[in-house]
N, CA and C of each residue as an Amber inpcrd file, in Angstrom:
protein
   180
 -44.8240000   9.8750000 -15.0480000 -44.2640000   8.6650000 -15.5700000
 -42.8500000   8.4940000 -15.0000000 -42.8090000   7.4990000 -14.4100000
 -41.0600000   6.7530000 -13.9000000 -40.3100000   6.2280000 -15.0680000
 -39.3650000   7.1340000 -14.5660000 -38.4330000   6.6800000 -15.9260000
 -37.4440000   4.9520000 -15.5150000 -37.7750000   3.9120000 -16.1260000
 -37.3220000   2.3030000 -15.6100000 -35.9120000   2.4220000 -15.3640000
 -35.3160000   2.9830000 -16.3490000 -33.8700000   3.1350000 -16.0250000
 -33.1680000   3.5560000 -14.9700000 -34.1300000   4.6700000 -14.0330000
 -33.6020000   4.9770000 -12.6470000 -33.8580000   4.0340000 -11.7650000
 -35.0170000   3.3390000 -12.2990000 -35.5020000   2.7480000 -10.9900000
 -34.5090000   1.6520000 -11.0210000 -33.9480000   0.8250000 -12.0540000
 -32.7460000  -0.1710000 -12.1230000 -31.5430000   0.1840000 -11.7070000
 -31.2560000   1.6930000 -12.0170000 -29.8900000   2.5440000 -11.4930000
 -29.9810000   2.3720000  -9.9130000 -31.1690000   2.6060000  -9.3910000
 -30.9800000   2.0950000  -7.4340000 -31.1680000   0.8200000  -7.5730000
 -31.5600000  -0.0620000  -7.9590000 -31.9500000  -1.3060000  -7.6220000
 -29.9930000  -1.9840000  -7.8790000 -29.9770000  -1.5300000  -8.8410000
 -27.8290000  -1.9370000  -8.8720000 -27.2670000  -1.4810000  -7.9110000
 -27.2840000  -0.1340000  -7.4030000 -26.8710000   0.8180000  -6.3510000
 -26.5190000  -0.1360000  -5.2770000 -28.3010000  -1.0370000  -4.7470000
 -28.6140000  -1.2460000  -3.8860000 -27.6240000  -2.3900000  -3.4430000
 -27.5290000  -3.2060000  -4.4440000 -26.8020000  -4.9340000  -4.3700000
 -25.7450000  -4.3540000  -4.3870000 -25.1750000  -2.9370000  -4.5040000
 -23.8000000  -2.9780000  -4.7470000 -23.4450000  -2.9720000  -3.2620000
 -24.3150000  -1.9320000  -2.7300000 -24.0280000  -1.6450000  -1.0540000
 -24.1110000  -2.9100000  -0.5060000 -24.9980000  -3.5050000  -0.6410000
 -25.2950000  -4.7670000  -0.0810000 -24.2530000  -5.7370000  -0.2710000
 -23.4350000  -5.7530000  -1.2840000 -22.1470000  -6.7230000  -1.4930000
 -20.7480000  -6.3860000  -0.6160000 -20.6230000  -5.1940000  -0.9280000
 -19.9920000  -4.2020000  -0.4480000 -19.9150000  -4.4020000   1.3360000
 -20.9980000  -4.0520000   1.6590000 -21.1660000  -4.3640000   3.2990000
 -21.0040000  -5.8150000   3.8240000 -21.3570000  -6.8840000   2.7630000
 -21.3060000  -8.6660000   3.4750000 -19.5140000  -8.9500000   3.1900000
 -19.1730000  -8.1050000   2.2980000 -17.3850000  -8.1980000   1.4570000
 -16.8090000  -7.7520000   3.5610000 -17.0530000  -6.4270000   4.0610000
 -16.6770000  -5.6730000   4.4580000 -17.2640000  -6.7050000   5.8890000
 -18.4490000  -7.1590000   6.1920000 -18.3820000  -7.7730000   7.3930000
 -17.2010000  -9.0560000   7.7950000 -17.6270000 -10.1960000   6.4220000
 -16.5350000 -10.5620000   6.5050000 -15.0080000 -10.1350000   6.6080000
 -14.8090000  -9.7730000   6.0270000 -13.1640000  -9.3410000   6.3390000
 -12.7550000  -8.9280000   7.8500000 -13.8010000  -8.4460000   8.3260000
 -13.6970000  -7.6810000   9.5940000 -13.3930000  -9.1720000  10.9130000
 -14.4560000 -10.2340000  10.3480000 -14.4250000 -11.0610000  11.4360000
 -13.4730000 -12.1890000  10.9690000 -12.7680000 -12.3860000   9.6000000
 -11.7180000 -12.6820000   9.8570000 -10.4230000 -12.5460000   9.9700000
 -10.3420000 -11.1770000   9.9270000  -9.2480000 -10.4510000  10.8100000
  -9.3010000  -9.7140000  12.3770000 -10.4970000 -10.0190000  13.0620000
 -10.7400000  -9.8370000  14.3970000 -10.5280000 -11.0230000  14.7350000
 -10.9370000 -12.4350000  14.2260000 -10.4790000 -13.7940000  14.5770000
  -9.6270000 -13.9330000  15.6430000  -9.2540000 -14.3430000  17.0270000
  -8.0520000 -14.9150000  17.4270000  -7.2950000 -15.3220000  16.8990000
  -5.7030000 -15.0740000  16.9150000  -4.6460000 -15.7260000  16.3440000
  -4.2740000 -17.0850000  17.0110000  -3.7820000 -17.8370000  16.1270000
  -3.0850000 -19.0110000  17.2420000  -2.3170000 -19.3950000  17.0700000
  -1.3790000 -18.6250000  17.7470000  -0.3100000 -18.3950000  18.2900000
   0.6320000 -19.8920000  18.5560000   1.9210000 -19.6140000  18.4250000
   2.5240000 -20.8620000  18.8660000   2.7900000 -20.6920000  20.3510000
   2.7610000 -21.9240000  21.1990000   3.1800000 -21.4300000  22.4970000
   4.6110000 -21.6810000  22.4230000   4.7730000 -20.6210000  23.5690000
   6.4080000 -20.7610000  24.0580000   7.3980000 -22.3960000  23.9170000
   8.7000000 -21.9440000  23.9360000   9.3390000 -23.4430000  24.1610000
   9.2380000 -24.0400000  25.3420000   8.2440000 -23.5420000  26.3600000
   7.9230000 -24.0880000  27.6110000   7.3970000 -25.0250000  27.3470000
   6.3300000 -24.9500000  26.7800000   5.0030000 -25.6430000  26.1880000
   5.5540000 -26.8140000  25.7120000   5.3050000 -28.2620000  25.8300000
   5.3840000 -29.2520000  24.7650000   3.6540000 -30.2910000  24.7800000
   3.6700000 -30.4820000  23.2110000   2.6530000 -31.5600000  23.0250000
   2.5000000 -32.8600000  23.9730000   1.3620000 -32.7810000  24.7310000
   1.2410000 -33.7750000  25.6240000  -0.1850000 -34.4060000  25.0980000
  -0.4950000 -35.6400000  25.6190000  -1.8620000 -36.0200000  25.3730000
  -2.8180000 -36.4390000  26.6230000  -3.9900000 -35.6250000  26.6870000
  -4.3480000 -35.4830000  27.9130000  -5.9660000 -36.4600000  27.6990000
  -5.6940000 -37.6320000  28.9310000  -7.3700000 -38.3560000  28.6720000
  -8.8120000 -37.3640000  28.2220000  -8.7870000 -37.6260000  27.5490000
 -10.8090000 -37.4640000  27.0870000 -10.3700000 -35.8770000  26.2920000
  -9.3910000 -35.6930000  26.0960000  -9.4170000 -34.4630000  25.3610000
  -8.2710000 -34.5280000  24.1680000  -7.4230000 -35.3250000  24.1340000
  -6.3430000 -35.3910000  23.3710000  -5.0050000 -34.5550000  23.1900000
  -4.5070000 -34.2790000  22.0500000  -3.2330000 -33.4310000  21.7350000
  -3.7280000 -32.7400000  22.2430000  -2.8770000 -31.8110000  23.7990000
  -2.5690000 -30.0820000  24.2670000  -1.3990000 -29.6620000  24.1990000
  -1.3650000 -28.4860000  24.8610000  -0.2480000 -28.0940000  24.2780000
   0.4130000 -27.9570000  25.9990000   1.7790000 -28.1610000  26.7950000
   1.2330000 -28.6390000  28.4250000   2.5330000 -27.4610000  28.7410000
   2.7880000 -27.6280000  29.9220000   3.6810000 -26.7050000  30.8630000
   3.9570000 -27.5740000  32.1320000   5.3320000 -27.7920000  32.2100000
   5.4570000 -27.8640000  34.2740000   5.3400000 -27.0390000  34.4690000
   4.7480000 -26.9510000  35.9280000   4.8690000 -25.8180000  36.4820000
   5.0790000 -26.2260000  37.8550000   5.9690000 -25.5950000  38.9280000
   6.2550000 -26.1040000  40.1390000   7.9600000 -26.8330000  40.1310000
């Protein structure tokens, strides 16, 4: 005879790991995320056809 109470003791276990690990993926990918960064004072807001606000540079 199975005692029900164990079998509920893993079945909690289980969702705990399982929360535990989706808590733990997330965090991971939004702190692996790219930062975005400010650019340099080189950089100023320009607006470029078919793409809009960038962020631009002379160069030359």
């Amino acid at each position: 005879m199975t005692n029900p109470n164990k079998t509920g003791a893993f079945a909690r276990t289980g969702r705990r790991i399982a929360a535990v690990t989706v808590i733990a993926v997330a965090s991971l990918a939004i702190i692996g995320s790219t930062a975005q960064a400010k650019p340099k004072d080189e950089y100023y807001p320009c607006w470029v056809e078919g793409h809009g606000w960038m962020h631009c540079k002379d160069v030359g």
